[in-house]
Backbone as CSV, one residue per row, in Angstrom:
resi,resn,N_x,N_y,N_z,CA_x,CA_y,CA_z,C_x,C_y,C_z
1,UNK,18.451,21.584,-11.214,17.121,21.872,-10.653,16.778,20.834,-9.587
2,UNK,15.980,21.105,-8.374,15.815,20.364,-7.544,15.001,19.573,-7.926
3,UNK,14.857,18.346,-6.801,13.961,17.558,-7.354,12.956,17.647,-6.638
4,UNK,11.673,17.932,-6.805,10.110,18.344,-6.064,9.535,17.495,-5.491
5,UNK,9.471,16.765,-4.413,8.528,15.648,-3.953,7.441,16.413,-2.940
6,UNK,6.601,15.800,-2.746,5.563,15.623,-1.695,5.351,14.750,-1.043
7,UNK,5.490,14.916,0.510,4.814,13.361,1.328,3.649,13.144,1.581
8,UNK,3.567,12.181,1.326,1.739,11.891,2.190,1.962,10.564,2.873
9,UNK,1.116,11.328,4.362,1.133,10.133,5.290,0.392,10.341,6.163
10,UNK,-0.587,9.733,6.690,-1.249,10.141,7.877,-1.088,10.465,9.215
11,UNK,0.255,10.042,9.342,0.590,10.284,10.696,2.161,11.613,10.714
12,UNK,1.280,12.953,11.396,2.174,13.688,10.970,3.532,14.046,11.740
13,UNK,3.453,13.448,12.527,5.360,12.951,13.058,6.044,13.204,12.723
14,UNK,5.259,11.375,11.899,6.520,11.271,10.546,7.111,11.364,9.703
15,UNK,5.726,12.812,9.542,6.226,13.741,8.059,7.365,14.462,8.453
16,UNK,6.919,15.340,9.708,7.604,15.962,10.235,8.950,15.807,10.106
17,UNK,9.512,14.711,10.463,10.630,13.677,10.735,11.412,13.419,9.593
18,UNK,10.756,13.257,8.538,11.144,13.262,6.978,11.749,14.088,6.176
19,UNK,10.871,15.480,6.619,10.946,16.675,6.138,11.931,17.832,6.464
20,UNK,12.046,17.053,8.053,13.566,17.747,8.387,14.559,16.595,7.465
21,UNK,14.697,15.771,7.634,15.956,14.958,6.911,15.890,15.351,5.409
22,UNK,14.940,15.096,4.919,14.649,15.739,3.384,15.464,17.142,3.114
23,UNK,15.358,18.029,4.168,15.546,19.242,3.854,16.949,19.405,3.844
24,UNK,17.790,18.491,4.851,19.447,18.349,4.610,19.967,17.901,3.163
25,UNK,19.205,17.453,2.386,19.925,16.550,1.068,19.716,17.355,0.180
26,UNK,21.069,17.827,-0.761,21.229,19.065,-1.495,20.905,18.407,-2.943
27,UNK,19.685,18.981,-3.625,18.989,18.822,-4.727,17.637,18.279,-4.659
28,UNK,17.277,18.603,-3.236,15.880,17.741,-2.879,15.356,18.630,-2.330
29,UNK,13.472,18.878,-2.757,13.114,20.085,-2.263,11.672,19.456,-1.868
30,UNK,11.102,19.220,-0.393,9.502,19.245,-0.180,8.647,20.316,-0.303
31,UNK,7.745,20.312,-1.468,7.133,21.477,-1.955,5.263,21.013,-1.067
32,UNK,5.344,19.962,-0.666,4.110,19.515,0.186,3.785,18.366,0.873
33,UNK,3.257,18.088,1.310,2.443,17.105,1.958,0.877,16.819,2.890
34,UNK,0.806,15.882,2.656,-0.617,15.805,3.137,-0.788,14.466,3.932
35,UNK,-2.121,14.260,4.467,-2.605,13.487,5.491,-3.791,11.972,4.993
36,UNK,-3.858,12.179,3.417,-4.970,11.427,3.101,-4.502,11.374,1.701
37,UNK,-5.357,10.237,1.260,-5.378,10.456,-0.216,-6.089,11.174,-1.266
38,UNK,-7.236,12.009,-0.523,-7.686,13.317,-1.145,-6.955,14.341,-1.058
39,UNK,-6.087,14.521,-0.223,-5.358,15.808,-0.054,-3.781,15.130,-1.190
40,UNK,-3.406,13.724,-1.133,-2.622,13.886,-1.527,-2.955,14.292,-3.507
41,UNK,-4.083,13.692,-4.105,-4.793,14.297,-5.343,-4.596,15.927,-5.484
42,UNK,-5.111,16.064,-4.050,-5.563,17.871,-4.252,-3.633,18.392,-4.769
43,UNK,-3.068,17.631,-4.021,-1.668,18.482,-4.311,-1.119,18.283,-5.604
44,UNK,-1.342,17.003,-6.453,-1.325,16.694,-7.527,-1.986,17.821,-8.666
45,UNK,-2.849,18.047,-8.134,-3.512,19.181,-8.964,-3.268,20.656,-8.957
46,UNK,-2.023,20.769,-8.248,-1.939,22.320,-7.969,-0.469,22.759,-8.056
47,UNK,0.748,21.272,-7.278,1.755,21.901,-7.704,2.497,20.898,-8.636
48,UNK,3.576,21.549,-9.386,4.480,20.421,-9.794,5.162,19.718,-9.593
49,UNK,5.258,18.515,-9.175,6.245,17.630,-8.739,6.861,16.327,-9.544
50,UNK,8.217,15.851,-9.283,8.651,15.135,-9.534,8.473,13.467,-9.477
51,UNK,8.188,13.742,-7.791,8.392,12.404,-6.876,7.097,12.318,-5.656
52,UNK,6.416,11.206,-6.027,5.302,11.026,-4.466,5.438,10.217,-3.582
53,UNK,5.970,10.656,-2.582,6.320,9.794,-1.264,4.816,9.452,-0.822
54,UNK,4.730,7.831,-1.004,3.276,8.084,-0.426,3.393,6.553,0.355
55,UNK,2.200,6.555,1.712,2.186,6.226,2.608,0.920,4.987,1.854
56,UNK,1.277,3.332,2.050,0.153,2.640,1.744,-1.298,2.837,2.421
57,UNK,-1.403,2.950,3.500,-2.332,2.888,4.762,-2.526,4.358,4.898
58,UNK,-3.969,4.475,3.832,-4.367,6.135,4.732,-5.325,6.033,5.271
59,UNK,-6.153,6.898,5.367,-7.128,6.432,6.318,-8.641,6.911,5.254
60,UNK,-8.806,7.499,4.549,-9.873,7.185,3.679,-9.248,6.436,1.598
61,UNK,-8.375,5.701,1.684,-8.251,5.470,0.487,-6.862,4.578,0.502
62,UNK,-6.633,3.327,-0.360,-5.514,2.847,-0.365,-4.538,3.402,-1.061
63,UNK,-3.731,3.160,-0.546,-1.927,4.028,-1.478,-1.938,3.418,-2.688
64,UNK,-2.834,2.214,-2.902,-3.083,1.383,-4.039,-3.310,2.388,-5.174
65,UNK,-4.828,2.869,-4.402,-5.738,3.578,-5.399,-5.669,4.491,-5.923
66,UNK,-4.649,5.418,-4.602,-3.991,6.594,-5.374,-3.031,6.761,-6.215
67,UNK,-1.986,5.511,-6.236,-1.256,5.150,-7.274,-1.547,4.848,-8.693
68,UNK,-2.703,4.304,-8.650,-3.662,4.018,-9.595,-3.883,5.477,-10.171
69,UNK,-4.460,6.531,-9.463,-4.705,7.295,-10.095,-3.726,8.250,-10.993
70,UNK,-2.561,8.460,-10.075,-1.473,9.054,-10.707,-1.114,8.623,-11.302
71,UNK,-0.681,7.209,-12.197,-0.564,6.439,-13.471,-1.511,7.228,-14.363
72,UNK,-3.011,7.063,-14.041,-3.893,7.303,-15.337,-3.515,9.021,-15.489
73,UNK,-3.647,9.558,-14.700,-3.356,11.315,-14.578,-2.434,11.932,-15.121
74,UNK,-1.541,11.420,-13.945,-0.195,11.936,-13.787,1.278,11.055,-14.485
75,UNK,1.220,10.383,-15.464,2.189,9.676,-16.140,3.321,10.015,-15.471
76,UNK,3.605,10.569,-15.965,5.043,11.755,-15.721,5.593,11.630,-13.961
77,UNK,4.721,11.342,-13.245,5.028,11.590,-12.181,5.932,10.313,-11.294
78,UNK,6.672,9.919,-10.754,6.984,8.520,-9.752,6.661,9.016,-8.494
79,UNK,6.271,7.593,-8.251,5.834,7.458,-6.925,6.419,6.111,-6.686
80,UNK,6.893,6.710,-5.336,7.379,5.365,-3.926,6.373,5.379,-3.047
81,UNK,6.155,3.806,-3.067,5.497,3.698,-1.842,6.462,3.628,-0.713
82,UNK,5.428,3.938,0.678,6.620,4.047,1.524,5.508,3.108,2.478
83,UNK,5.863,1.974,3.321,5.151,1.069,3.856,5.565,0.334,5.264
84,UNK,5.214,-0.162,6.222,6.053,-0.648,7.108,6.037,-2.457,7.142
85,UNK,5.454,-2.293,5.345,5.154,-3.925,5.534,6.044,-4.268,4.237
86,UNK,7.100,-5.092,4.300,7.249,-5.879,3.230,6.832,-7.458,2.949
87,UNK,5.301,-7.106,2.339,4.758,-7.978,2.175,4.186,-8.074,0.879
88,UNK,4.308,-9.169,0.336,4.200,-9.194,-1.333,2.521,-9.031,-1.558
89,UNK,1.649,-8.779,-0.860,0.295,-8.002,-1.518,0.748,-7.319,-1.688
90,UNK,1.324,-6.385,-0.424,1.309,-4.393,-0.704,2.281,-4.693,-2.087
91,UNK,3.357,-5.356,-2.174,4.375,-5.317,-2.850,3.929,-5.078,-4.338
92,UNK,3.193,-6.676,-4.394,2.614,-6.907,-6.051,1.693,-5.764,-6.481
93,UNK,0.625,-5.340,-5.149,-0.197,-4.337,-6.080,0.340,-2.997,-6.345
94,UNK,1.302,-2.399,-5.313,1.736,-1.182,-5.209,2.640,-0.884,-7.108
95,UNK,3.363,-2.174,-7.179,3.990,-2.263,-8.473,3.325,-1.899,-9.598
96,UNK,2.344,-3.066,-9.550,1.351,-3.408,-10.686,0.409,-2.095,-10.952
97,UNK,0.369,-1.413,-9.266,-0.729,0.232,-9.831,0.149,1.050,-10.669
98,UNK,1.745,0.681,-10.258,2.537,1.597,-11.125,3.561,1.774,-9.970
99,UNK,4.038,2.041,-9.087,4.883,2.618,-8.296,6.184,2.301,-8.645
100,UNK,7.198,3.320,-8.513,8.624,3.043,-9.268,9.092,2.855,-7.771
101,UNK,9.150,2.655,-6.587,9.890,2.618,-5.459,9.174,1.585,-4.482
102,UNK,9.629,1.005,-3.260,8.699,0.414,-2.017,10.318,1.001,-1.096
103,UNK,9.799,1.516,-0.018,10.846,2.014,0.846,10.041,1.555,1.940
104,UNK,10.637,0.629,2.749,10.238,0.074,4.299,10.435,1.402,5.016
105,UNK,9.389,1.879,6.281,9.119,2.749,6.845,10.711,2.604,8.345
106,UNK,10.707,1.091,8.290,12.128,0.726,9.122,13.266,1.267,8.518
107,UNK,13.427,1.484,7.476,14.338,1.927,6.821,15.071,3.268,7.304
108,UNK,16.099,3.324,6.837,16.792,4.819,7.218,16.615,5.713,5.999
109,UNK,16.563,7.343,6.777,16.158,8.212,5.757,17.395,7.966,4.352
110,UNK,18.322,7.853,4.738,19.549,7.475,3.657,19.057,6.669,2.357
111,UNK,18.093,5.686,2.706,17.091,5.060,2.092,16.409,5.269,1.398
112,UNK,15.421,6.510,1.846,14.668,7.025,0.830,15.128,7.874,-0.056
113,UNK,16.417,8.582,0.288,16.972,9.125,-0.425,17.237,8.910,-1.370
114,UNK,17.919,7.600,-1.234,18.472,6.724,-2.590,17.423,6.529,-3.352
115,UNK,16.294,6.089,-3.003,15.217,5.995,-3.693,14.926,7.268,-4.415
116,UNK,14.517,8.244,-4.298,14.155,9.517,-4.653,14.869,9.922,-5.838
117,UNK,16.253,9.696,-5.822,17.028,10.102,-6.468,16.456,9.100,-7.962
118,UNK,16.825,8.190,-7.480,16.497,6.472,-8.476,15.410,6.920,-9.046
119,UNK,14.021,7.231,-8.653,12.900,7.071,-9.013,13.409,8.155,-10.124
120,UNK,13.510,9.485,-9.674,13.710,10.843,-10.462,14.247,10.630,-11.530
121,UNK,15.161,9.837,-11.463,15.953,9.589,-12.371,15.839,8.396,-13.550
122,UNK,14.451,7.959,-13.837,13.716,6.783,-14.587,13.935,5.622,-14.180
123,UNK,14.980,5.531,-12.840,15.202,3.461,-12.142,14.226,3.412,-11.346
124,UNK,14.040,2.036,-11.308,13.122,1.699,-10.476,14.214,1.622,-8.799
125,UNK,13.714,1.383,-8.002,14.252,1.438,-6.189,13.366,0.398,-5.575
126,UNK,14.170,-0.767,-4.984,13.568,-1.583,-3.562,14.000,-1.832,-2.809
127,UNK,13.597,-1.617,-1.350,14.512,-1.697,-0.232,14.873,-3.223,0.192
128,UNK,16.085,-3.234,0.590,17.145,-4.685,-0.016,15.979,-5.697,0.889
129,UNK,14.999,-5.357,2.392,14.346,-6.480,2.687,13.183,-6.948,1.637
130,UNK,12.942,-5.481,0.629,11.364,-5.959,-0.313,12.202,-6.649,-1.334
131,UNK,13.263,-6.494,-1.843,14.172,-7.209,-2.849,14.261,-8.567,-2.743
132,UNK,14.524,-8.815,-1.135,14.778,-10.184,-1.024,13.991,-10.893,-0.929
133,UNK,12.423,-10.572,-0.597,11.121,-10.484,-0.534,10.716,-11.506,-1.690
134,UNK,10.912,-10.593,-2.529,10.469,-10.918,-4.036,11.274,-11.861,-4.963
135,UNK,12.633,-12.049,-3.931,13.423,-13.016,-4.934,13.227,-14.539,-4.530
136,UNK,13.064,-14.111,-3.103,12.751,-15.647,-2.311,11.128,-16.111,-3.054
137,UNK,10.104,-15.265,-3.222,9.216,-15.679,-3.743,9.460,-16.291,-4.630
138,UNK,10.112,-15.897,-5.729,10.458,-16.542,-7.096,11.120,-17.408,-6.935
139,UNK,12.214,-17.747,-6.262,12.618,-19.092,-6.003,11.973,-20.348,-5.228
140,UNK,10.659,-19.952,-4.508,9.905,-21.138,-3.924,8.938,-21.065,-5.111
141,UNK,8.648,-20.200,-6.168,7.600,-20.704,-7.612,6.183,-20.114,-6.643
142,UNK,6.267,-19.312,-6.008,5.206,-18.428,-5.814,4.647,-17.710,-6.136
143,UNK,2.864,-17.818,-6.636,2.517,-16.703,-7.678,2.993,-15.426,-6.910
144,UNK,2.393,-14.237,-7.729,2.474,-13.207,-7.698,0.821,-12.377,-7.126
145,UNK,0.709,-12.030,-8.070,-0.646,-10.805,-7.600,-1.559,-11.630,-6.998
146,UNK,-2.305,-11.090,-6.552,-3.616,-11.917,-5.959,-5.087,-11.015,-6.927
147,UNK,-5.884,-11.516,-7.153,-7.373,-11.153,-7.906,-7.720,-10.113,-6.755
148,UNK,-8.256,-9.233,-7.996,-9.253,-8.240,-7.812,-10.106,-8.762,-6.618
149,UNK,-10.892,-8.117,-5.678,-11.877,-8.012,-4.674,-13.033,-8.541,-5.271
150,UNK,-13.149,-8.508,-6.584,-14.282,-8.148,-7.324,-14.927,-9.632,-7.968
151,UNK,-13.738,-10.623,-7.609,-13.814,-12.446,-7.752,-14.605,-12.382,-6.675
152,UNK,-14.904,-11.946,-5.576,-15.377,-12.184,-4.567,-17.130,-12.069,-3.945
153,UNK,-17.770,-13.150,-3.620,-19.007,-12.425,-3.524,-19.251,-11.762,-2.387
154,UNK,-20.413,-11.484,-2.704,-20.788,-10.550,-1.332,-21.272,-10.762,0.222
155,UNK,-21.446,-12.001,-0.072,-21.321,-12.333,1.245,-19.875,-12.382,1.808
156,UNK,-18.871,-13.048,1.023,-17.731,-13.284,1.172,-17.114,-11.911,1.403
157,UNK,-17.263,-10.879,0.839,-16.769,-9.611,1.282,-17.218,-9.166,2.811
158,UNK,-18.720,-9.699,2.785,-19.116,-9.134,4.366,-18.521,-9.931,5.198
159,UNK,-17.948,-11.107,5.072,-16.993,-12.122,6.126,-15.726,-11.141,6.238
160,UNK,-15.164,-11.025,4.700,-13.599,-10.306,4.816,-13.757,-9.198,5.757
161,UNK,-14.485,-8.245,5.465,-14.668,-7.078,6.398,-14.522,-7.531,7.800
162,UNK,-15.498,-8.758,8.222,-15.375,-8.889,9.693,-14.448,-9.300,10.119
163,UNK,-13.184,-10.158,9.188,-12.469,-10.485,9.664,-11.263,-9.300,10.081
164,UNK,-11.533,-8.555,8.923,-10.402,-7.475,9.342,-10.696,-6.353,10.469
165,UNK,-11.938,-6.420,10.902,-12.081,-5.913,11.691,-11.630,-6.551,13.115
166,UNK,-10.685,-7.665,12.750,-10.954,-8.605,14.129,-11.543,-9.316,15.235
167,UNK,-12.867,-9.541,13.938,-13.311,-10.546,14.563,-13.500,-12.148,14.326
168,UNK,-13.951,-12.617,15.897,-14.147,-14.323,15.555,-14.905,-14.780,15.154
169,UNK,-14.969,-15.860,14.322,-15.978,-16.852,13.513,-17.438,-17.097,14.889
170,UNK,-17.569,-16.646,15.663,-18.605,-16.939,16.056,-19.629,-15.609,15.931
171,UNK,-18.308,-14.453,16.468,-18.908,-12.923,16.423,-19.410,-12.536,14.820
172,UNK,-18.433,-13.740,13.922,-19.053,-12.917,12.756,-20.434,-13.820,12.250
173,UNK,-20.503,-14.928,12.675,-21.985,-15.741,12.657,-22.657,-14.949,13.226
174,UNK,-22.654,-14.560,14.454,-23.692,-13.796,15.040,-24.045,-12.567,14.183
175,UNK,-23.101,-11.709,13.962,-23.331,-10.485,12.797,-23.866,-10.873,11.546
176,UNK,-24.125,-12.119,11.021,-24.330,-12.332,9.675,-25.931,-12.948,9.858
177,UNK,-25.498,-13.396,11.039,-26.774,-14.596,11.263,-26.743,-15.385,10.403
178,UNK,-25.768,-16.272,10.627,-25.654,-17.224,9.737,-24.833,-18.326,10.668
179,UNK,-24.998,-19.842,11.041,-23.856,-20.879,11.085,-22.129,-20.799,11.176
180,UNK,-21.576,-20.610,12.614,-20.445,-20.866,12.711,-19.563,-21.394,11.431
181,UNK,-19.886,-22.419,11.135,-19.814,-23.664,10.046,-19.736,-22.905,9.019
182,UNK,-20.580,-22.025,8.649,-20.916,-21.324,7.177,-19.866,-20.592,7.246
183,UNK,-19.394,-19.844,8.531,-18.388,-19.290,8.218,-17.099,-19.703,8.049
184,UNK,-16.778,-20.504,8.843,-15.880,-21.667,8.574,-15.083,-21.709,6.731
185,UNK,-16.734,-22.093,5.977,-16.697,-22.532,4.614,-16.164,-21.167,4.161
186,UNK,-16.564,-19.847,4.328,-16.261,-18.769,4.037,-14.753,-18.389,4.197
187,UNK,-13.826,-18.814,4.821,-13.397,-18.367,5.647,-12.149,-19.265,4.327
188,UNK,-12.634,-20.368,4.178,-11.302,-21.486,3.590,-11.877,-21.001,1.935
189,UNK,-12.991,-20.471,1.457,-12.571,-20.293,0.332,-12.094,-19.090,-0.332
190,UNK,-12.088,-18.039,0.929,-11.885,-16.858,0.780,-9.881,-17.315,0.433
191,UNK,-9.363,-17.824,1.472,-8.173,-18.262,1.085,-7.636,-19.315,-0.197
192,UNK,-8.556,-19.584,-0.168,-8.761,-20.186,-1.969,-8.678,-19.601,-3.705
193,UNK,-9.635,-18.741,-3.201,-9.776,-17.641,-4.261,-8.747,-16.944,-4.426
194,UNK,-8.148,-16.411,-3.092,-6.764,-15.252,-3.024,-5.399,-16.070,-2.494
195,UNK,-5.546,-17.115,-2.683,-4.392,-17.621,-2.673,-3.426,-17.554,-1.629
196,UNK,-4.476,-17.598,-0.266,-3.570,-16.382,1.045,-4.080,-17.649,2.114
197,UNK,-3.176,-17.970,3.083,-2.873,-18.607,3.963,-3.104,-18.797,5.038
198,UNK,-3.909,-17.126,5.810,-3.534,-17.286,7.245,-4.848,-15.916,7.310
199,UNK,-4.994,-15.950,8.696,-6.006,-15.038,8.595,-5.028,-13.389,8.595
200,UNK,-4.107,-13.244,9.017,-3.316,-12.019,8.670,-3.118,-11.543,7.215
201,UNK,-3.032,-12.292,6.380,-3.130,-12.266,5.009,-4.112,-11.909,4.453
202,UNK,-5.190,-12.220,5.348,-6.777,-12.281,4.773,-7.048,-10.089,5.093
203,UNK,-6.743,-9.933,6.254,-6.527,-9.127,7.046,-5.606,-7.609,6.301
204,UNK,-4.575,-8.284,5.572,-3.463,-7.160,4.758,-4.890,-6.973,3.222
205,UNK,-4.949,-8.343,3.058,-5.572,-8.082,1.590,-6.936,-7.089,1.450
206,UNK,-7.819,-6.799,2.847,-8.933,-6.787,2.963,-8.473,-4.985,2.702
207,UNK,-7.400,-4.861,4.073,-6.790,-3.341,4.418,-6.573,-2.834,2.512
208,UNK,-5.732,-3.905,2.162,-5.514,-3.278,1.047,-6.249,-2.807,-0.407
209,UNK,-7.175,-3.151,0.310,-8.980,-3.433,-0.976,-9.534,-2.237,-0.568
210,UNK,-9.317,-1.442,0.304,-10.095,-0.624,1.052,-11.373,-1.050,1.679
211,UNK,-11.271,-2.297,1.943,-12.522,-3.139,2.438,-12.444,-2.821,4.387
212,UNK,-13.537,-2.153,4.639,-14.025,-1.585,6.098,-14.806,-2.344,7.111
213,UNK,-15.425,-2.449,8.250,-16.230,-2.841,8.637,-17.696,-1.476,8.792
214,UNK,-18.595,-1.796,8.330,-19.503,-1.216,8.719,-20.241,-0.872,10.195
């Protein structure tokens, strides 16, 4: 029997692109895909599948959250994330929501294949750069997950937002009305709390919170 996946990704290209290669590999069948993480639910609810190719970065919901959901829902089901970042946020949370796969979007379709198969088949799958990712972490004694959004106050969330929106410590004083300086303080304990380094980090973690600018 074939094996049933669905893609979800927002950008439809690259479904496109997938779906022809998908369709060459004998025991592999795309029964759907979608553009969001409501549509990718809606498909959850209607057909049967094996395997969820799903895209971290959608545009109303994290690949986090929907992973999250298909754990509590959908047990039965694996899901790969499919990402163009191997970076140990997406990494740690994508895991920790449940995901049996991380397939770099650089990757070759040969790649996901292998994955697909793996997942279907009760192994877990990581693509050899998220592998090495995660081993080098462990050998420099680097935590792992980073805290919930939810350590965070609310002012401190309205900084994160601005930052991921790309902006500068002055633009976001001005938006807050508040002291350069204050943000400054904001800014070093936000990397405190989450254990994150650089403002790009600040930036992945925010994307990955589903945290927006208003």
């Amino acid at each position: 029997m074939a094996i049933r996946i669905a893609l979800v990704d927002d950008h439809r290209m690259f479904r496109d692109v997938l779906r022809i290669a998908l369709a060459a590999e004998p025991g592999i069948e795309v029964v759907g895909e979608g553009g969001s993480g409501a549509e990718a639910l809606a498909l959850l609810s209607t057909l049967p599948l094996d395997v969820l190719v799903l895209d971290i970065a959608l545009p109303d919901m994290s690949g986090v959250e929907v992973a999250r959901r298909v754990g509590r829902d959908y047990p039965g089901l694996a899901v790969i994330a499919l990402s163009g970042y191997a970076d140990r946020l997406f990494i740690d949370e994508m895991l920790k929501a449940g995901a049996h796969g991380y397939v770099l979007k650089s990757a070759g379709a040969d790649e996901l294949v292998m994955a697909i198969r793996a997942v279907a088949g009760g192994r877990l799958f990581l693509s050899a750069e998220v592998a090495d990712c995660m081993l080098n972490r462990l050998a420099a004694g680097q935590p792992g997950v980073t805290p919930p959004v939810t350590v965070l106050g609310k002012r401190e969330q309205d900084v994160l937002r601005l930052i991921a929106a790309g902006k500068r410590s002055a633009e976001i004083a001005s938006a807050l009305g508040v002291a350069i300086g204050t943000v400054s303080v904001h800014r070093s304990n936000l990397k405190k709390k989450l254990g994150l380094t650089s403002t790009a980090e600040l930036t992945r973690y925010a994307i990955r919170e589903g945290l927006h600018a208003s």
